[in-house]
Each structure stands twice: as C-alpha cells, then as structure tokens.
N, C-alpha and C positions, 0 to 999 in steps of 0.2 A: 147721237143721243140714245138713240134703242139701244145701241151695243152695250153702254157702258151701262144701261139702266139692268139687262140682261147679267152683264160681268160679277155686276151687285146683287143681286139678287141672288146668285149662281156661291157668291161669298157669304152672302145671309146662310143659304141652306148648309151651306158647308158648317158655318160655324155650331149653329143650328144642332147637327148630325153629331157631330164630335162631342156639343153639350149633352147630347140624349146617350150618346156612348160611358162619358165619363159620369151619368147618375144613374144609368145600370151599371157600368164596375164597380161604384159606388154602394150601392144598393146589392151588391154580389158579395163584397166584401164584409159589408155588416151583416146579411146572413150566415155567411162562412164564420163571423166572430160571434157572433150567438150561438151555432151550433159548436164552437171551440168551447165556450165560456158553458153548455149545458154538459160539454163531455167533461170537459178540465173539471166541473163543482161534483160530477159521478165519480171519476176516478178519485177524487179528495176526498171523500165520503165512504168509497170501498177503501179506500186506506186507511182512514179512522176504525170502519170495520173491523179489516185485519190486524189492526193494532191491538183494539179491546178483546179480539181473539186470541192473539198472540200473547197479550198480557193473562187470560182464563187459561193458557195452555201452560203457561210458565208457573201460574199459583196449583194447577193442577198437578204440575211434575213436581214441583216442592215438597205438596201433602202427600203422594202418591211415594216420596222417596222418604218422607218420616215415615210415614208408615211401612215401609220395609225395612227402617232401620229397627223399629219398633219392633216389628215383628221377628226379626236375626236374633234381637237380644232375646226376645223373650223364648224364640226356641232353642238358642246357647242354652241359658237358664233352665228351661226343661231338661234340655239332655243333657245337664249337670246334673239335676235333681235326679236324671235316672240310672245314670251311672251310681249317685250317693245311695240310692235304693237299694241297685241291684247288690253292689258291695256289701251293703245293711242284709240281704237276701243271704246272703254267702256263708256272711257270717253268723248270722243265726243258722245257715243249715249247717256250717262246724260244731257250733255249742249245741245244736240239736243230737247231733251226731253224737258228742262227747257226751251229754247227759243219757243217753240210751245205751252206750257203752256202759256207763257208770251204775245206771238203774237193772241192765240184767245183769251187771256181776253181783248188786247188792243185791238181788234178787237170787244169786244161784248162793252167794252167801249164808244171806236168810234160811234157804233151805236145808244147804249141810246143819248149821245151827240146829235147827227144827230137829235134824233127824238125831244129833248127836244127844239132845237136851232127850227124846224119846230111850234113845239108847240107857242114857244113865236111868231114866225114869227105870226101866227094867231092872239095872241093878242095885236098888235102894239105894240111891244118890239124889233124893225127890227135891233138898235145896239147891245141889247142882245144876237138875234138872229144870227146875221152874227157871234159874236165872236164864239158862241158856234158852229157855223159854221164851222168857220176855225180851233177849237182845236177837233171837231171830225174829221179834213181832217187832221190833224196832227197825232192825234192819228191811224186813218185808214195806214199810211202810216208808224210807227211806228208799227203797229201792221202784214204788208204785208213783213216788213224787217227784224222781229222777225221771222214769216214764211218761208221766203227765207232761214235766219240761218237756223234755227230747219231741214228744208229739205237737207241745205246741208250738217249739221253735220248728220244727218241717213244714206248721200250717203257715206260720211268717215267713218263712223264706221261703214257702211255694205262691205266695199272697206277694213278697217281694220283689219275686222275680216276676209276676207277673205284672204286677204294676209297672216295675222299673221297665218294661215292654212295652206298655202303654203307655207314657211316658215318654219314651223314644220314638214311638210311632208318632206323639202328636208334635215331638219339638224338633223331628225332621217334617212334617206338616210345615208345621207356623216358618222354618225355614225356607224350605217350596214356597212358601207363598211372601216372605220375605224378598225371595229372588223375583218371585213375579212382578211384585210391587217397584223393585230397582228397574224391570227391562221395561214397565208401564211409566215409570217417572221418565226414562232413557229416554221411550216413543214420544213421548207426552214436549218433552224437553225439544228432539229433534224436528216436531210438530212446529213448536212455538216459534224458535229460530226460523224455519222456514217461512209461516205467519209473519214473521217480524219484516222481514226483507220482502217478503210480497207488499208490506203496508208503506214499503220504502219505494219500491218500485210505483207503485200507484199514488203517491200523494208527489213523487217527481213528474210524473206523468201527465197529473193533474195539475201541477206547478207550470210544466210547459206549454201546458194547451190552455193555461188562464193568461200565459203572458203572449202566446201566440193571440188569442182572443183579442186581448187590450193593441197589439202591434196590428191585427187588423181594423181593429175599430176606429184606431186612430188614421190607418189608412185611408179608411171609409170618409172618415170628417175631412182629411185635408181632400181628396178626391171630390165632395161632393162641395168644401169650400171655394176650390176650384174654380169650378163647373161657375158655382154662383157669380164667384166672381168675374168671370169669363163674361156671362151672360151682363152684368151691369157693364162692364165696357165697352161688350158688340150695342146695346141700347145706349149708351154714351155716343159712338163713333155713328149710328145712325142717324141718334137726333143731329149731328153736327154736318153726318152727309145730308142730313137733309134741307138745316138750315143753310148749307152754304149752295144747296139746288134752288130755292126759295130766293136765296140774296139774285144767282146768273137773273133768274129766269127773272125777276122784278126789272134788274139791270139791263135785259135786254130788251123786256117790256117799255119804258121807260125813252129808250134811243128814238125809235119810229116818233116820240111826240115831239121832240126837239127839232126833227131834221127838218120838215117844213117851215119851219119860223126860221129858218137860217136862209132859204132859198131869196132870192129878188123876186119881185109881181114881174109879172110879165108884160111887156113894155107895147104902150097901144099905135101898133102902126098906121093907123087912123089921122093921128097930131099933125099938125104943118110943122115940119123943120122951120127954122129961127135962122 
C-alpha cells in the first residue's frame, strides 16, 4: 500500500511539472506574439511612412521636371530673341554705315556746290550763283540728316548688340538652370523609387511578423488549452483513483465484521454425553 500510494503521488507530481512546463511555453509564446504583433504594427506604419514619402518625392520630381522644361523653353526663347537682336544690331550697323557714307558725300557735295555758286558769284553770274546757293544749302542739310541717321543707327546697333549679349547671357542662365531642374527631378525621381520599395520591403515585413504573431498566438491558446485540459483529466483520474481506494478500503473494512458470525460457539466440555 505505501508503494503504490508513493508510485501516485510520484505521477501527480510528474504530471503536475509537465502542466507547469506547458503554461510557461505557453505564456513564452504569447509574449513572443505580442512582441511579433508590436514589431509586425511598426514596420507597417514605417511603410506607410515611406510610402507617403515616396509618393512627396515622385510629386516633387514631376514639378521639379515642369519646371526645367519651362525653364529650356523659355531660355531657347531668349536666345532666339538674341540672336533676332543681334541680327537687328547688324543691320542697323550696315544702314548706319550706308547713311554716313551717303551724308559725307552729300556733305562734300554740298561744298564743291558752295564753292562753285561763290565762284560765279565773282563773275556776275549772281542768279547762277544764289541757285547753286540754295542747292548746296539743300544738299548741306541733306547731308547733316544722313549724319544724324548713320549716328543713330551706330547708337542701335551698339544698344543691339548689347542687349542681344544680355540676352544670351540670361537664356543660357534659364538653360543652366533648366538642366538643373531635369538632374533635381532625375535625384528626386531615383529618391522616390527607392522610397517606394523601402515601403515595400517594410509593410512585407510587417505582414510576416503580424502573421508570425497570429501562428504564435494561436500556439499559445492550443498550448495553454492543453495544459487545461490535461489538468481536468489528471483531477478526473484522481477523483476516480480515489473513489475506487474508498470502495478497497470500505471492502476490506467490512470482511473482519462477517467472519465471526460465521464461526461455531464453542462447544462446553462441561455437558454429560447422552
């Protein structure tokens, strides 16, 4: 009877130990799935991040690349308009040229005139004289208005050529900066892609460790269903070892009251035989 009360007892504990093992693995595993499930909700949250990044860097290289197209055109446009300048330059400094030709010959004209109208004047030729008079003061004045041109076409085509310089200075600028604007949309662009696949990498990431999470959680619950249930079986199989220790022990209790009332009295050798 010790032995086996001992053997039991020895199987209590055991089972006992095994239950306390399987609601710390238990309890092991639901922390592991809460710490999977707080990282798995960070990394899904950095990839929304990088997403809405990813999408600020892609609207960023969009405007960043209008406006270098913007700005190519508009310095094409300038160094059209400076080239139409300079050309405008050129040619006013031709017709400049050409009227200062024209105004000192009417000018040298003028003067033979002058002198020749004085000559007759000397030899009583004085209607001769005044006409040639009045067409060298025609020609002088013809040839001062020729001058006048010619100097103010030198002031335009020195005014042209220098704009048409500034001009090309600023729409090689807006150019430069046209180009800037394309290798800024380029950066901006190869930014955002990169962005993009980071927010890909992180919301998979967070996808596996939310379903690692749920596959340990549920580990946890069958683990610690287990356990429970383990435990109502070992209290099932006890109350049953016990009631059928209760049944021997009544049963053998019970025999010793019997056995006397079964024996004969004991026979009194005292009596006279018959």
């Amino acid at each position: 009877m010790p032995a086996r009360k001992t053997k039991g007892k020895a199987a209590a504990d055991t089972k006992t130990k095994v239950r306390a093992e399987e609601l710390a693995a238990a309890d092991s595993a639901a922390a592991a799935a809460r710490i999977e499930t707080a990282a798995g909700a960070a990394d899904v949250t950095v990839g929304e991040d990088e997403a809405a990044a990813a999408a600020a860097f892609s609207a960023s290289s969009d405007a960043a690349a209008r406006r270098g197209a913007r700005n190519a055109a508009e310095g094409a446009a300038t160094l059209s308009l400076a080239d139409q300048v300079a050309a405008g330059g050129e040619l006013a400094a031709a017709l400049s040229g050409d009227e200062f030709r024209r105004g000192m010959e009417l000018a040298g004209i003028a003067g033979q005139v002058q002198v020749a109208a004085e000559l007759l004047g000397g030899i009583a030729q004085p209607t001769l004289a005044a006409f040639l008079g009045r067409t060298s003061q025609q020609l002088h004045v013809l040839a001062v208005e020729a001058l006048s041109r010619a100097t103010e076409g030198a002031i335009v085509a020195h005014g042209a050529e220098h704009l048409a310089g500034e001009l090309a200075a600023l729409g090689l600028t807006e150019m430069s900066e046209g180009r800037d604007e394309y290798a800024t949309s380029e950066a901006l662009g190869v930014a955002s892609a990169e962005m993009a696949a980071a927010a890909v990498r992180s919301v998979a990431a967070g996808a596996a460790e939310l379903a690692a999470a749920k596959a340990m959680g549920g580990m946890a619950q069958a683990i610690a269903n287990d356990a429970a249930n383990g435990a109502v079986r070992t209290r099932g199989a006890d109350r049953g070892q016990t009631g059928k220790t209760a049944a021997a022990v009544g049963s053998r209790a019970a025999k010793p009251a019997t056995r006397p009332a079964a024996k004969r009295a004991p026979r009194d050798r005292s009596a006279p035989k018959p």
